[in-house]
N, C-alpha and C positions, 0 to 999 in steps of 0.2 A: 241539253243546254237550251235555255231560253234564245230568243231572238236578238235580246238584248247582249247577254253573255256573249255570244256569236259575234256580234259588231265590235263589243271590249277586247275578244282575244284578236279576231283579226286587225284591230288598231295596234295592238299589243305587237302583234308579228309582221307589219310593217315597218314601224318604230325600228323593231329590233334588225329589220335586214338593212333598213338603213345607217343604223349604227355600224352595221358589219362592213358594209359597204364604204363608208366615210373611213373607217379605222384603218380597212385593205388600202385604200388608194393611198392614206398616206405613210401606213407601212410600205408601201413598193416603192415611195418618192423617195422615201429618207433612205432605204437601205440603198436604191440606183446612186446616192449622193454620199454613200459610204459612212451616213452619221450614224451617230449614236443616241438614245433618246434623251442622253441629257445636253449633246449638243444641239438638235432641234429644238429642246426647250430654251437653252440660253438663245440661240437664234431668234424664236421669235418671244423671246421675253417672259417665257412661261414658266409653271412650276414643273419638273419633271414627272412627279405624280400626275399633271395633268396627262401630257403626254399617254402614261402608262397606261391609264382609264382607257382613255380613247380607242387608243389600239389596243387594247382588250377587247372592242367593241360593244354592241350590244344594248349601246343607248345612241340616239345621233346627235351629233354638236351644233353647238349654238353657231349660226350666220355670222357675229365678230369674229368666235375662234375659228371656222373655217376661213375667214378672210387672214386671219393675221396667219395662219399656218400657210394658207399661200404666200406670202409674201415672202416668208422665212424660207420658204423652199424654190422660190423662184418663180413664181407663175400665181398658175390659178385653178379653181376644182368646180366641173361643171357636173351637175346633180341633173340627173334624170330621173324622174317619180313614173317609172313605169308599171301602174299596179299594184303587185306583192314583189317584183324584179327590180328594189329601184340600182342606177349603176351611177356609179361616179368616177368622173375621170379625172387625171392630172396633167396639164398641157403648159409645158413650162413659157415661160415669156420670152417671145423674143428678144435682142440684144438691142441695144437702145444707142442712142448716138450718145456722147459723150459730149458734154456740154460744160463749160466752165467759164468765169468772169477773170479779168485779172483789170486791177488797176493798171491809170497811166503811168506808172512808172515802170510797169513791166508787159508793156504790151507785146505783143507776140504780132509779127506779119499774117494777115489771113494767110498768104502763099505760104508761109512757114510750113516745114517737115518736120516740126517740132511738139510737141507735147509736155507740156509742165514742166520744160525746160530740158527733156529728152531728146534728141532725134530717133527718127524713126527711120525701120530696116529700110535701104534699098531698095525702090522697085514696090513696096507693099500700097497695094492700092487706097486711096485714100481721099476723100474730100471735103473741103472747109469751105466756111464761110466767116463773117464778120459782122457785127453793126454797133456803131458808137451810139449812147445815150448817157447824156448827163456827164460824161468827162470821162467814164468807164469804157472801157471796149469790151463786146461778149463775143467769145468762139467758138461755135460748134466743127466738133472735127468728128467726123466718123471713119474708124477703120477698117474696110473691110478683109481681116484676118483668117 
């Protein structure tokens, strides 16, 4: 093999461990979440054929569909280019506070134990805030569950 050839295949077999690698991590997210690949595709808006490709591996995906595949699965997918080893991982996102507007006619007390017009358990730790703008009131409540 030429010098040239040499540099083609070694391109070639990075490529391809990074396709392996992309396709494994989000084979292990989707099966730890119990889907199926054609509910990963409706999740994050895809064709299910996409899906299949992928996790066949073998080629790597494009930066939108690894972004949009994170969203659909909850988090996000950090690439490491290590060489001919590259690894990638899935680190789902944390829980986020809960944030909603309600007009003045249905305003909610910040002190409220309330939630979209639920109460909430007993005792379940939790806390809120307030701030009125424009005749609107917005309230974040976070539960910690």
């Amino acid at each position: 093999m030429t010098t040239g050839e040499v540099e083609e295949f070694d391109q070639a077999y990075a490529e391809a461990a990074l396709g392996d690698a992309m396709a494994q991590a989000v084979y292990d997210r989707r099966i730890a979440l119990g889907w199926t690949k054609a509910e990963l595709a409706r999740r994050a808006r895809m064709n299910e054929r996409v899906i299949r490709r992928l996790e066949d591996g073998g080629r790597p995906v494009t930066t939108p569909t690894l972004l949009r595949l994170g969203r659909a699965l909850g988090g996000h997918f950090t690439v490491a280019l290590l060489s001919d080893n590259p690894v990638v991982t899935f680190k789902p996102a944390a829980r986020r506070a809960t944030r909603s507007t309600t007009r003045s006619a249905c305003r909610v007390p910040a002190t409220s134990t309330t939630r979209g017009g639920q109460s909430l358990p007993a005792g379940l730790p939790h806390k809120s805030r307030s701030a009125t703008t424009a005749g609107n009131t917005v309230h974040w409540l976070r539960v910690d569950a």
